[in-house]
C-alpha positions in Angstrom: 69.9 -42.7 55.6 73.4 -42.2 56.1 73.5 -38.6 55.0 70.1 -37.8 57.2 71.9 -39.5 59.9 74.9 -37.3 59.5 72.5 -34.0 59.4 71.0 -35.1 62.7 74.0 -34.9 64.5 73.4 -38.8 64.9 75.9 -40.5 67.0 78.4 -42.5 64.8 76.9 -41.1 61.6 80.4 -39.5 60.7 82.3 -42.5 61.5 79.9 -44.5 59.3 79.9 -42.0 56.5 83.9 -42.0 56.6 83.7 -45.4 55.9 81.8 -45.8 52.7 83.8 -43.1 51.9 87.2 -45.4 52.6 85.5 -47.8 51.1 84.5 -46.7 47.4 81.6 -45.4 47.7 81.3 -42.3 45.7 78.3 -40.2 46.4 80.0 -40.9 50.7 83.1 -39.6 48.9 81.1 -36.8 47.3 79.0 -35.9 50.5 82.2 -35.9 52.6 83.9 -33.1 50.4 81.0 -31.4 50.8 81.5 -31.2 54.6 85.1 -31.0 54.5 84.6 -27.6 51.8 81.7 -25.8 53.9 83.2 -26.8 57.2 79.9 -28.4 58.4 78.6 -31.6 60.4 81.4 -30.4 63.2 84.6 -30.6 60.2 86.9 -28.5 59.7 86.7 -26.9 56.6 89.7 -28.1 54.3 90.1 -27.3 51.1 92.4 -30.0 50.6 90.4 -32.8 51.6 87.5 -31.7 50.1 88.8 -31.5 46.8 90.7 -35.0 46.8 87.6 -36.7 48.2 85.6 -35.1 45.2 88.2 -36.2 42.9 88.1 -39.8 44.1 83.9 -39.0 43.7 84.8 -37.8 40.0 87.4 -40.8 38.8 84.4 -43.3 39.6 82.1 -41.5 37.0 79.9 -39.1 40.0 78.4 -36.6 37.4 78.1 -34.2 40.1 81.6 -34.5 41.5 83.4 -34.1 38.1 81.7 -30.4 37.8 83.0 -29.5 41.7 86.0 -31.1 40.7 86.0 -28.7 37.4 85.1 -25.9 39.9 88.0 -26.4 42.1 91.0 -26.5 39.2 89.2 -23.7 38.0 89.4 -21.7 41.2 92.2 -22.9 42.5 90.9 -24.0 45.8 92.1 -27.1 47.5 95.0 -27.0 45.3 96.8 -25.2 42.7 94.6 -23.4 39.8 94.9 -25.9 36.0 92.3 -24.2 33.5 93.3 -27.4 31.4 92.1 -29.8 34.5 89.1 -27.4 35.1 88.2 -27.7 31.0 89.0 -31.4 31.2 86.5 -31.8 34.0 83.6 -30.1 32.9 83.7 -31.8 29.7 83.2 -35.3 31.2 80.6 -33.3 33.5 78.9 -31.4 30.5 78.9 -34.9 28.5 77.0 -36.3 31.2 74.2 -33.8 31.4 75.0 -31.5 33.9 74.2 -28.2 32.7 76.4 -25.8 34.7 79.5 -27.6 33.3 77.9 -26.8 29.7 77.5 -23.6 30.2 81.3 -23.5 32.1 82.8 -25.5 28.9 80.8 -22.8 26.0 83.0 -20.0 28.4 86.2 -21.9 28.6 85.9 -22.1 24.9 84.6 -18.8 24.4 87.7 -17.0 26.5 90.4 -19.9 25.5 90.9 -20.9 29.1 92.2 -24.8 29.2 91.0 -24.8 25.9 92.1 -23.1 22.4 89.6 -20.5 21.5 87.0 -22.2 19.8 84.1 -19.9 19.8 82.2 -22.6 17.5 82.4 -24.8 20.1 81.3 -22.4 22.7 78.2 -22.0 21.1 77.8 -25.7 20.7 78.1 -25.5 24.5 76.0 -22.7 25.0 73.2 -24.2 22.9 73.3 -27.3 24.7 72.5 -25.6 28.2 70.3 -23.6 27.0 68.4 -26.4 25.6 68.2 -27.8 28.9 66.8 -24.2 30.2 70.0 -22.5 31.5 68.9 -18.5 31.0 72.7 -17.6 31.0 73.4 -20.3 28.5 70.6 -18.6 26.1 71.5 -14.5 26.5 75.2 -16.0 26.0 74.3 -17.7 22.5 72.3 -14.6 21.8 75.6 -12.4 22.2 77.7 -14.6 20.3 77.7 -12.9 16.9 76.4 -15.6 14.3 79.3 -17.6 12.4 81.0 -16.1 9.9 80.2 -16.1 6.3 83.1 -16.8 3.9 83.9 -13.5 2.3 87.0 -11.7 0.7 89.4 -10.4 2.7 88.6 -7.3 3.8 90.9 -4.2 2.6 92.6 -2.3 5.2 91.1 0.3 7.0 93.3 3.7 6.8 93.1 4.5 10.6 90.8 1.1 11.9 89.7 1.8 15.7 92.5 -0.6 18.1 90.3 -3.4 19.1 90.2 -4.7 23.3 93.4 -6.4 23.8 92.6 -10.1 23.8 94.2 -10.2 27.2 91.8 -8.0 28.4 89.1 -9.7 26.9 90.2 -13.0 28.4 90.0 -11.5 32.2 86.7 -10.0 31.4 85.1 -13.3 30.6 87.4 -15.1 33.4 85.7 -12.7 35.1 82.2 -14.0 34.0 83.4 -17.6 34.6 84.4 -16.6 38.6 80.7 -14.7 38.9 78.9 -18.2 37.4 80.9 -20.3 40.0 79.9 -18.5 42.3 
């Protein structure tokens, strides 16, 4: 009621969601970042805010607010960018169900942001999204190349083609991980 209340323009509805915020309540605590980060319901938008109320959301167990938490480390908004924080986050998010943080987690993983390079664990990830219907989840399994057989080590090439610079490769899927956020 409270958050219809607050939509409506309702007098005191601000004041009353403010409160449950104060108070504990983590989906007011949730809701409230969500007005302080878009700048709605006659807020200002702050960064700031909104990210400590969602973490406040996130320490109490809010699914939801542990993957905008994840978001924000990630992007640096609200506060200074931690990859490790962002990774941290989305697995307690992506352990609880929520997709987007499964398919965030199998591209941490995949580009070693926050997390060693563990493309096993990306397509552990990946898989799990996709199971749940996440399309970006399934064509990124699909480009994963399949694990690796045990086989002899491989003879040097005479003149082997330079592969991409794993620097490079790590801003290109960054890159990917900044176009999924949004």
């Amino acid at each position: 009621q409270v958050r219809a209340d607050v939509e409506a323009g309702a007098p005191g509805a601000l004041q009353t969601l403010r409160a449950l915020a104060e108070n504990g309540s983590a989906q007011a605590q949730l809701y409230l970042g969500q007005l302080y980060d878009a700048g709605e319901a006659g807020l200002i938008r702050d960064p700031q805010e909104a990210r400590r109320l969602t973490a406040m959301a996130a320490e109490s167990g809010d699914a939801a607010a542990m993957h905008n938490l994840g978001v924000y480390y990630f992007r640096g908004e609200g506060g200074p960018a931690d990859f490790t924080n962002a990774a941290h986050w989305f697995k307690k998010a992506a352990a609880a169900g929520v997709v987007e943080s499964q398919y965030n987690l199998g591209l941490l993983y995949q580009s070693g942001s926050g997390v060693p390079r563990d493309l096993g664990e990306a397509r552990r990830w990946f898989r799990k999204a996709a199971e749940r219907g996440d399309a970006e989840a399934r064509r990124a399994l699909a480009d994963l190349a399949p694990p690796p057989a045990p086989r002899p080590a491989p003879r040097p090439a005479p003149r082997a083609a330079a592969a991409e610079p794993a620097a490079s490769q790590n801003v290109r899927q960054a890159q990917a991980i900044l176009a999924r956020l949004g």
